[in-house]
C-alpha positions in Angstrom: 38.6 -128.2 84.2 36.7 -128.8 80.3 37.8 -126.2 78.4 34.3 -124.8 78.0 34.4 -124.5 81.6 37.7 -122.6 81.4 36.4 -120.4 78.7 33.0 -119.1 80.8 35.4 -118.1 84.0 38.5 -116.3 81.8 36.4 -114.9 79.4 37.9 -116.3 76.2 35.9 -118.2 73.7 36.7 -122.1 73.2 37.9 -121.1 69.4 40.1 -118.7 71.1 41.7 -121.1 73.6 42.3 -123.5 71.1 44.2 -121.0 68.7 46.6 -119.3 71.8 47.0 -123.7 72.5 48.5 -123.6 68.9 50.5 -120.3 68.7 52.0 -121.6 71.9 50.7 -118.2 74.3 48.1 -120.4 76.8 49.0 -124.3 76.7 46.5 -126.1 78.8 47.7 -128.1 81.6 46.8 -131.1 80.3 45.8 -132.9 77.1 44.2 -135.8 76.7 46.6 -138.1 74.4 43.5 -140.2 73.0 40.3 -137.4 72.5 43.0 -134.6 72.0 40.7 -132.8 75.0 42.3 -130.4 76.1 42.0 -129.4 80.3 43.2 -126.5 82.3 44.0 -125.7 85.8 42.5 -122.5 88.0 45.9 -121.1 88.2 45.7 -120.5 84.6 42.3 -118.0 85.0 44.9 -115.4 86.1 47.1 -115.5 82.8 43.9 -115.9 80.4 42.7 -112.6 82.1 45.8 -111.3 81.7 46.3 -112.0 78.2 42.4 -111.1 77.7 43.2 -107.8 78.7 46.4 -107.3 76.7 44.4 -108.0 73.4 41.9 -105.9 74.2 44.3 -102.8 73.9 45.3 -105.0 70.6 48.5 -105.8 71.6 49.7 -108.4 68.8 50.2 -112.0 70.5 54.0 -112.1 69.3 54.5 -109.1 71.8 51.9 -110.5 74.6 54.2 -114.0 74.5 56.9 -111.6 75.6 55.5 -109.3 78.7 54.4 -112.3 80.2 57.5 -113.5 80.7 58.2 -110.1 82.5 55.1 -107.7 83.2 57.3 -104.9 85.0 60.9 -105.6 83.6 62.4 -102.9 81.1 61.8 -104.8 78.0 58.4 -105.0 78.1 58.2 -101.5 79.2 59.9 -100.7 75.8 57.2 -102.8 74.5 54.5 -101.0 75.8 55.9 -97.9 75.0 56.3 -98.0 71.3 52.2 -99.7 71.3 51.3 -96.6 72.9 53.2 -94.9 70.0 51.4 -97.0 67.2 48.1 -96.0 69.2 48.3 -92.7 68.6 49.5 -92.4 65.3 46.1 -94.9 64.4 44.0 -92.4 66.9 45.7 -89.5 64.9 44.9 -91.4 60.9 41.4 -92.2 62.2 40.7 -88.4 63.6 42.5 -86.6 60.0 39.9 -89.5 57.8 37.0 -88.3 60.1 38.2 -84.9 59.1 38.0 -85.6 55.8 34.6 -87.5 55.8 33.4 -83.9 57.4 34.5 -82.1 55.0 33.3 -84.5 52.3 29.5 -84.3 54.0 30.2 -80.0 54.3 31.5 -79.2 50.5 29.8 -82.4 48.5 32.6 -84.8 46.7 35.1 -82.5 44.4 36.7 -84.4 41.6 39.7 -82.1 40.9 40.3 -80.5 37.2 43.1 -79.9 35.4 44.0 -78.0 32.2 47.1 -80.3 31.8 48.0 -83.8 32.3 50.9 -82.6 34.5 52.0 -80.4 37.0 54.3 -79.4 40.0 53.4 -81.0 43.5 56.0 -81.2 45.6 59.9 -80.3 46.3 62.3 -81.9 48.4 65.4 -80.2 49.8 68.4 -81.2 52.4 68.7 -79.5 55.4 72.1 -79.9 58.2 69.2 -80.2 61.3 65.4 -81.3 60.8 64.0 -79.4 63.7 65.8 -76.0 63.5 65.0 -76.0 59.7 61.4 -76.6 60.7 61.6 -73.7 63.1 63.4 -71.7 60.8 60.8 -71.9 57.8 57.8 -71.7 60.7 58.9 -68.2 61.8 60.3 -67.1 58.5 57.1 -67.8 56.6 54.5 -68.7 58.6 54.3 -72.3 57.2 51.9 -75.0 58.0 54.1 -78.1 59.3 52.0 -81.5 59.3 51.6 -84.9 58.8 51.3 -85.8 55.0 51.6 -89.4 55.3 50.6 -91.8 58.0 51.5 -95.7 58.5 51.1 -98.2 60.8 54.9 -97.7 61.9 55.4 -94.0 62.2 54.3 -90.7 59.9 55.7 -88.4 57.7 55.3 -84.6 57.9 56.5 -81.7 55.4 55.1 -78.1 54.8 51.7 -78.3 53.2 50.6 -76.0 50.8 46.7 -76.1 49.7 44.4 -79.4 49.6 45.6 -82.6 47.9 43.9 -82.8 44.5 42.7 -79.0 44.5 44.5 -76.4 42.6 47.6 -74.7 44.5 48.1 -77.9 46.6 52.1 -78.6 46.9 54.2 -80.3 49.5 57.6 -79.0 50.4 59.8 -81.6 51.8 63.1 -81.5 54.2 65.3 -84.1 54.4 68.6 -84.4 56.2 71.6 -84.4 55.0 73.4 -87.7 54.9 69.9 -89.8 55.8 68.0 -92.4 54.8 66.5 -90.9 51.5 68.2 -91.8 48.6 66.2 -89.4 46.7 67.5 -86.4 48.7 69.7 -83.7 46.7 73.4 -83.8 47.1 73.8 -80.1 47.8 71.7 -77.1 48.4 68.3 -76.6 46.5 67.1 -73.0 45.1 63.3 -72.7 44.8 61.3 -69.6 44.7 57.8 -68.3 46.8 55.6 -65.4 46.2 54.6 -63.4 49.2 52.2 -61.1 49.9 55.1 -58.4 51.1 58.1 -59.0 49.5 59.8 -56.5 51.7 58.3 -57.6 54.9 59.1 -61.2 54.0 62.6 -61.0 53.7 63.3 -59.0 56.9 61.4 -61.8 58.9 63.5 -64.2 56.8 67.0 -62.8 58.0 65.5 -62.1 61.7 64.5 -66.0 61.6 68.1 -67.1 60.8 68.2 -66.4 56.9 71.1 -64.9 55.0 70.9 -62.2 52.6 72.0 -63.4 49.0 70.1 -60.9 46.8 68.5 -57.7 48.2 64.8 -56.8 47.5 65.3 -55.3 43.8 62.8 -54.6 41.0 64.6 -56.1 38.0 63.1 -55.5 34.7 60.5 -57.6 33.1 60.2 -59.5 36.3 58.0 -58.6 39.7 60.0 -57.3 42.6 62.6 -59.9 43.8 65.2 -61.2 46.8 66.8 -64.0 47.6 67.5 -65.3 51.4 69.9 -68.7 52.2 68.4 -70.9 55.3 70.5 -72.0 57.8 71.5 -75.1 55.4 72.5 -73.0 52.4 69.0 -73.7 49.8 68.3 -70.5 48.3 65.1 -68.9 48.5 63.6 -66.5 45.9 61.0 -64.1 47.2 58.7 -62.9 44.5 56.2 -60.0 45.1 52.9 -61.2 44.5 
């Protein structure tokens, strides 16, 4: 059949049939070698449906030319998998900027202020296990774990502190020992938070795996202080708010 007949019963437009003819994903069955026509069998509606469908849960053609060598077999399984994945990392991106157009239409458009041209935003520390840390700092402090950073390929998540670009907004990173990062410190970090119970604060730090280095004290000239170890040796100042 004309290919503008094959295009009405797969669904695909003519432009489209000619592109998948030139990437190689739908050659037509024949083609003329004088008018370049180009003709298809109806054993080929199957496959354009197929591939029709495939796009439409955007499934890039590079990976479509590969599951239909082998719909059901393991590898294209994997394939389908990590698309799923990508999915919902875009579903979650799209749901955190509808989030933010919310908030935008709620609180009007704030350009953030600063008294200086510089200041602290974020800390990264090493850590021997990345989920046992995260558990650790959860219970410990009650910290807010979340994604931070979001691509097409995966996200990135860290302890979030405040809004980005309003005042008090910091990020506090872990990073595992001996990874990827070659920004990560080479040994353990010391940073300091204030709480709202110093007291309080470092018991639920040791009962969450912490390590006493410095009891709660009242040194002079300074607000009441301790100092707790996590489970991969950074210290942690407490100061009394």
């Amino acid at each position: 059949m004309t290919i503008g007949r094959f295009a009405r019963i797969s669904g695909l437009s003519v432009h489209t049939l000619r592109h998948y003819d030139d990437v190689g994903l739908l050659t037509p069955a024949q083609v003329d070698p004088e008018s370049g026509y180009r003709r298809y069998s109806r054993d080929q509606v199957r496959l354009a449906r197929l591939i029709q469908s495939l796009r439409w849960i955007d499934l890039p053609i590079d990976r479509i030319r590969n599951v239909i060598q082998g719909p059901a077999d393991p590898a294209s399984q994997e394939i389908f998998a990590r698309h799923r994945d990508q999915l919902e990392r875009t579903r979650r991106r799209l749901d955190a900027q509808v989030r933010d157009v919310n908030q935008i239409l709620r609180r009007g458009l704030i350009m953030s202020t600063t008294t200086t041209g510089v200041r602290p935003v974020q800390l990264k520390i090493t850590v021997d296990d990345l989920d046992s840390s995260i558990a650790f700092y959860q219970k410990a402090f009650d910290l807010s774990y979340d994604v931070t950073r979001r691509t097409s390929d995966t996200e990135f998540s860290s302890f979030l502190f405040g809004e980005y670009g309003q005042e008090g907004f910091f990020l506090l990173h872990l990073l595992v020992k001996d990874g990827e990062d070659t920004d990560a410190p080479r040994g353990p970090s010391t940073f300091g938070l204030m709480v709202d119970d110093l007291d309080d604060s470092h018991s639920r730090a040791l009962s969450a795996g912490g390590r006493e280095a410095v009891p709660p004290r009242d040194p002079e000239g300074m607000p009441r202080s301790s100092a707790v170890t996590d489970p991969s040796g950074n210290w942690i100042w407490l100061y009394q708010a």
